[in-house]
N, CA, C and O of each residue as an XYZ file, in Angstrom:
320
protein
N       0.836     -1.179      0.000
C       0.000      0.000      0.000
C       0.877      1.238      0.000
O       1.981      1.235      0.544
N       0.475      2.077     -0.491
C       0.926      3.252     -0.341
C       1.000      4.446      0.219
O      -0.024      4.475      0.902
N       1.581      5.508      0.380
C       1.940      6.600      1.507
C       2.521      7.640      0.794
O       3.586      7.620      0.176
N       1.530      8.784      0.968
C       2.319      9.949      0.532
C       2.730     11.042      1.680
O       2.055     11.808      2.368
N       4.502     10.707      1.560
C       4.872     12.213      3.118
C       5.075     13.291      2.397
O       5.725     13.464      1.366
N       4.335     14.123      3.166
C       5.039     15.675      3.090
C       5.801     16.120      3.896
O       5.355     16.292      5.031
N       7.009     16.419      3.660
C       7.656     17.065      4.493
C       7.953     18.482      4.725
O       8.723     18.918      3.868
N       7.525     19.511      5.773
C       7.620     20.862      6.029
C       9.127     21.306      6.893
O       9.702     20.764      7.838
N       9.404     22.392      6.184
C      10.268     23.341      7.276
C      11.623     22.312      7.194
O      12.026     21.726      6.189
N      12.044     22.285      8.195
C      13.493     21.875      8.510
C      13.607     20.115      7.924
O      14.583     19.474      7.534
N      12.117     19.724      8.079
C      12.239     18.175      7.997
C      12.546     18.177      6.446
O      13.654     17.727      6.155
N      11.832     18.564      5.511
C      12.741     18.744      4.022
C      13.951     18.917      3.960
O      14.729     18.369      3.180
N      14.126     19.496      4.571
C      15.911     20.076      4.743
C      16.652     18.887      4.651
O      17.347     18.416      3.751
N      16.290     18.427      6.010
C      16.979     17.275      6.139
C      16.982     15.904      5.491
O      17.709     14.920      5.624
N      15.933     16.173      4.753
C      14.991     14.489      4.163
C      15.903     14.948      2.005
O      16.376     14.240      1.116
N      15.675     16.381      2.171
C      16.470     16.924      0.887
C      15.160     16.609     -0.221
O      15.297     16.424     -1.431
N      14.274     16.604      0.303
C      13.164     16.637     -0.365
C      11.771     17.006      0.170
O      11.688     16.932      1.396
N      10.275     17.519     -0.702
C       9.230     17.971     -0.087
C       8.391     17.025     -0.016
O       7.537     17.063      0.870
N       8.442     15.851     -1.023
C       7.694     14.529     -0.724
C       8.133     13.381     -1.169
O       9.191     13.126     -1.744
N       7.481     12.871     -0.946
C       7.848     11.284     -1.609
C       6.886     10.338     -0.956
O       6.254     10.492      0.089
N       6.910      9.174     -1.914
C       5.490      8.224     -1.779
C       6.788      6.976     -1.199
O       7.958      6.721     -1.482
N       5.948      6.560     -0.439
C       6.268      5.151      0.380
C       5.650      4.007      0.251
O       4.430      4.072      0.094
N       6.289      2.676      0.278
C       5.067      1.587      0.844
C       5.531      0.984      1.731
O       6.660      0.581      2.012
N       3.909      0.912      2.476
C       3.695     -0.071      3.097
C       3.230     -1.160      3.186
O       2.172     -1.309      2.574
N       3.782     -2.387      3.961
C       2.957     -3.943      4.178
C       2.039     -3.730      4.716
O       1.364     -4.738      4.510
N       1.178     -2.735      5.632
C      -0.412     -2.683      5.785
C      -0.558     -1.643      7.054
O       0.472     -1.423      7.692
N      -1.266     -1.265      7.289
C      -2.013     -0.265      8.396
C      -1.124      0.042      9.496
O      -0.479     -0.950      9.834
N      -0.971      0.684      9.909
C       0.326      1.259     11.229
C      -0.268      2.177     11.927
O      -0.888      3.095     11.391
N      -0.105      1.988     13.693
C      -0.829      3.273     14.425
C       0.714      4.095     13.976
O       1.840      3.703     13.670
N       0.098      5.329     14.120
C       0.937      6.409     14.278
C       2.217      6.451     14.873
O       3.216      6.872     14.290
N       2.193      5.963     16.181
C       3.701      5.586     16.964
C       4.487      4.535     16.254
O       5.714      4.592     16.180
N       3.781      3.585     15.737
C       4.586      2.685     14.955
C       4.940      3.233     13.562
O       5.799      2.442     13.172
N       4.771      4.068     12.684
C       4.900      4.900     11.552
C       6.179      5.744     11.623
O       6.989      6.040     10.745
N       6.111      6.079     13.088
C       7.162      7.146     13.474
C       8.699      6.238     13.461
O       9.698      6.570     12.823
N       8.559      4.992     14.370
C       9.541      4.240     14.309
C      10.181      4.053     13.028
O      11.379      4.262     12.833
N       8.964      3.467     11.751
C       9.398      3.228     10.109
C      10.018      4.604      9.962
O      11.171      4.652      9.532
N       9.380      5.746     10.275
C      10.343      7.363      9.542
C      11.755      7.047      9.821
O      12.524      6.921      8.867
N      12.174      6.905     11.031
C      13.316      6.803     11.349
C      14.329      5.940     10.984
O      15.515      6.220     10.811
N      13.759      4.829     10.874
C      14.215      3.858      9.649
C      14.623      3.794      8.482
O      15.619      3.326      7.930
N      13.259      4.601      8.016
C      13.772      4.744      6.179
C      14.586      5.987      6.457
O      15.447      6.167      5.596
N      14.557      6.863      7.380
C      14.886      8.707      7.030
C      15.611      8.852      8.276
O      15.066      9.590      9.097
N      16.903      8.230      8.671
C      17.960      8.470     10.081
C      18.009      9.985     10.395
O      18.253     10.304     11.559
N      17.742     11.213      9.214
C      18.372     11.956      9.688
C      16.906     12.684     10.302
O      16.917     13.744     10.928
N      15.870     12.031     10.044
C      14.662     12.809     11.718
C      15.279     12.583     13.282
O      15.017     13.355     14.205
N      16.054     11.516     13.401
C      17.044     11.115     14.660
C      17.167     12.543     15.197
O      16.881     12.687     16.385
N      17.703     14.056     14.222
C      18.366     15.102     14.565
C      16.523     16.016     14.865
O      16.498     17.242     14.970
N      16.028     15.704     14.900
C      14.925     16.283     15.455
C      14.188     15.963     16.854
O      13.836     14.799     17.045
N      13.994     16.718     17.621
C      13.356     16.972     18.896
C      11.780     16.074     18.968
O      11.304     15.021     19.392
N      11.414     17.289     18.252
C      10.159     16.148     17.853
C       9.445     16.897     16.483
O      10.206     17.727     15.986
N       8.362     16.785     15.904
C       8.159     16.597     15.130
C       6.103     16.233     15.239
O       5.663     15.515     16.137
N       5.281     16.803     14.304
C       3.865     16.658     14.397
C       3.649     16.021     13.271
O       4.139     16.426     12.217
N       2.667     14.628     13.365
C       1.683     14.060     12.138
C       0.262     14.528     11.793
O      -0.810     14.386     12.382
N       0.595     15.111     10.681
C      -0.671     15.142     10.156
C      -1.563     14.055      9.039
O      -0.902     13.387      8.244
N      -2.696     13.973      9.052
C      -3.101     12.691      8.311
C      -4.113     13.269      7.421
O      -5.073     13.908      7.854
N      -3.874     13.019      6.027
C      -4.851     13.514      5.623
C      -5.546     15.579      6.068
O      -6.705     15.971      5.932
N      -4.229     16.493      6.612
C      -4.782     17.423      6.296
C      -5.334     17.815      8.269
O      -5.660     18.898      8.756
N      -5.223     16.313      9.001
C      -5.280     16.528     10.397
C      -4.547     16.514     11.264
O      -3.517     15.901     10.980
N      -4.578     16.964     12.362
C      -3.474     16.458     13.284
C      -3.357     14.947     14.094
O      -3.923     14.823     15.179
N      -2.792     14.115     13.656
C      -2.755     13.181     14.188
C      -2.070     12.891     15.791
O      -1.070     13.495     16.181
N      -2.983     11.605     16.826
C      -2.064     11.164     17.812
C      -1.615      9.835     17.684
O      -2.111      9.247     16.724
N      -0.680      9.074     18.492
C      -0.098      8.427     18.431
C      -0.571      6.721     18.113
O       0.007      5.640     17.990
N      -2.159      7.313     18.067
C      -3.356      5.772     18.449
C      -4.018      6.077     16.982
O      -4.902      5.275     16.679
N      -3.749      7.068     16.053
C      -4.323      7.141     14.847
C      -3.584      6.211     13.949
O      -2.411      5.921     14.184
N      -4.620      5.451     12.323
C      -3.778      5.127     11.977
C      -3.678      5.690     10.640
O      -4.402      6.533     10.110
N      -2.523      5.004     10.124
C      -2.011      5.355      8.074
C      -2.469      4.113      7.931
O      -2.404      2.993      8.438
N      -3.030      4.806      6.920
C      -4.075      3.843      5.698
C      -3.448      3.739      4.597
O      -2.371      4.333      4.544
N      -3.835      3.083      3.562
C      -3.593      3.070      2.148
C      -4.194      4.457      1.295
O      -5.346      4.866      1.144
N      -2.836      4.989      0.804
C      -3.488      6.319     -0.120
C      -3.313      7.185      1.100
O      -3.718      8.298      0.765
N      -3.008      7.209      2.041
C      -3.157      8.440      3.097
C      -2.242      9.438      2.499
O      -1.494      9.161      1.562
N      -2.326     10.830      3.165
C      -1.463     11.523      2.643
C      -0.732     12.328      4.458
O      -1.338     12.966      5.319
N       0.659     11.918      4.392
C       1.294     12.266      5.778
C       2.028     12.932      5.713
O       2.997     12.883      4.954
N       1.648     14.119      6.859
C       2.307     15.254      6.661
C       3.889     15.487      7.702
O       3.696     14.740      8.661
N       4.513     15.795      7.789
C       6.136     15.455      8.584
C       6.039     17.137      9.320
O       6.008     17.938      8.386
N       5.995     17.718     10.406
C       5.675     19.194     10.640
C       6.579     19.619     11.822
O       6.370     19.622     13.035
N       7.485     19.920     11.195
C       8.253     20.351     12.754
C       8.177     21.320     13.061
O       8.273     22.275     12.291
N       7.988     21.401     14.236
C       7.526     22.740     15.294
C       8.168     24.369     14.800
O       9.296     24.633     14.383
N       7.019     25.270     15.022
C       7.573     26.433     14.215
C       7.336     27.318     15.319
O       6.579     27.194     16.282
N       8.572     28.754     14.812
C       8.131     30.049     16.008
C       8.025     31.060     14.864
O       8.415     31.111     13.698
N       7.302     31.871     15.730
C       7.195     33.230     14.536
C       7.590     34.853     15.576
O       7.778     34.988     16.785
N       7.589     35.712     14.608
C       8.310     36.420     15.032
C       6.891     38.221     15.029
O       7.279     39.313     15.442
C-alpha cells in the first residue's frame, strides 16, 4: 500500500526533499509509523520532535495510516 509524506520546514531540509510516496505492508498506528520514519529517514534522529498530520489533520499516536493516506512530517515552528 501506499503513503504519501510531506515534508515541512526543517524536515525537508533534512529528508532533501518535499515529498515522496512510500510503501507499506499494511495499516500502522501512528507511533509505529514514526519508528518506520526513522528507519527509512535516520536523519529525523536530529529532530526533537516533530507533528503528524493525516490527511490534512493532526494526528495522535493511536491514529492510523491507511492506504493512499497523505502524511504530513511538521516540525515545530516560532514566529516572530
Amino acid at each position: 500500500m501506499n503513503v504519501q509524506l510531506l515534508f515541512f520546514g526543517i524536515t525537508a531540509d533534512l529528508i532533501n526533499t518535499s515529498s515522496v510516496t512510500i510503501e507499506l505492508e499494511n495499516s500502522l498506528l501512528v507511533k509505529d509509523f514514526k519508528e518506520l520514519l526513522l528507519a527509512k529517514f535516520p536523519q529525523l534522529k536530529n529532530m526533537q520532535s516533530y507533528a503528524i498530520a493525516i490527511n490534512e489533520v493532526y494526528a495522535t499516536n493511536q491514529d492510523i495510516v491507511k492506504e493512499n493516506d497523505v502524511v504530513a512530517i511538521i516540525p515545530p515552528v516560532s514566529g516572530g
